[in-house]
Steps between C-alpha positions, in 0.01 A plus 500: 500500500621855379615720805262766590681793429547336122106414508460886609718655246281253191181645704598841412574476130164357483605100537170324552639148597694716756230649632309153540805354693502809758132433534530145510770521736332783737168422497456200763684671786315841448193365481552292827624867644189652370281248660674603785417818520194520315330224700350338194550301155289750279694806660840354482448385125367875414795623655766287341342572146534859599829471609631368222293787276650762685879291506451497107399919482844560758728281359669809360549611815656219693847499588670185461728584856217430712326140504192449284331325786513805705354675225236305388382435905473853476356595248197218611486675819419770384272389278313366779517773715322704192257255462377527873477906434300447210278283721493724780426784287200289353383431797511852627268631220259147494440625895490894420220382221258333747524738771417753254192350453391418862288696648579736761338418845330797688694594830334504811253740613486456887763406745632122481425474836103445396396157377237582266734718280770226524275282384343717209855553352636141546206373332546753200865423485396112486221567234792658297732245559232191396438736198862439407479140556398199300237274704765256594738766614266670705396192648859402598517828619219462777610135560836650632 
């Protein structure tokens, strides 16, 4: 088997054999760091595909003095680490969407400290809530 620096060097020119060895080569022990990391098989696979897309875009860029290894663990770290902002940031404006369209509940007219306007705002704020909720949400809910 070529050395890697030789199988990096083909890479560059454009050598797809050379490429395929690299990949061939790399691919089992990223993808068991990945799972690592990721905590699952369909992350870890996404991320060593990626990996490999973004080695392929930087190859320009690498220098052969440090190890490839190093490289390409980093550049799959990262690749990770943007993939859990993207889902944050989804996440973020999935939950911004629904509480836009909650309702808002009325604040309390009266002091806490009487009963029956404790108990006219918790049972608005419950009638809003079921509103929200599909039957068997709702009834889990209560069951609680």
């Amino acid at each position: 088997m070529p050395l890697e620096s030789e199988l990096l060097h083909r890479c560059k020119l454009g050598d797809k054999q050379a490429l395929e060895a690299i990949i061939q080569r790399y691919h089992a022990p990223l993808r068991n760091y990945l799972m690592y990391i990721c905590g699952n098989a369909a992350d870890a696979d996404d991320m060593v595909q990626e990996a490999f897309v973004q080695v392929l875009k930087a190859l320009h860029r690498y220098r052969p003095e440090a190890r490839f290894s190093t490289w390409l663990y980093t550049i799959a770290t990262n690749a990770w680490r943007d993939e859990l902002r993207r889902r944050a940031r989804e996440a973020s404006v999935r939950r911004e969407k629904y509480l836009s369209r909650m309702p808002r509940l009325p604040a309390p007219t009266t002091a806490w400290t009487e009963p029956s306007s404790c108990k006219l705002w918790l049972d608005l704020s419950l009638n809003t809530v079921q509103l929200r909720c599909s039957d068997s949400t709702w009834t889990g809910t209560m069951l609680r």
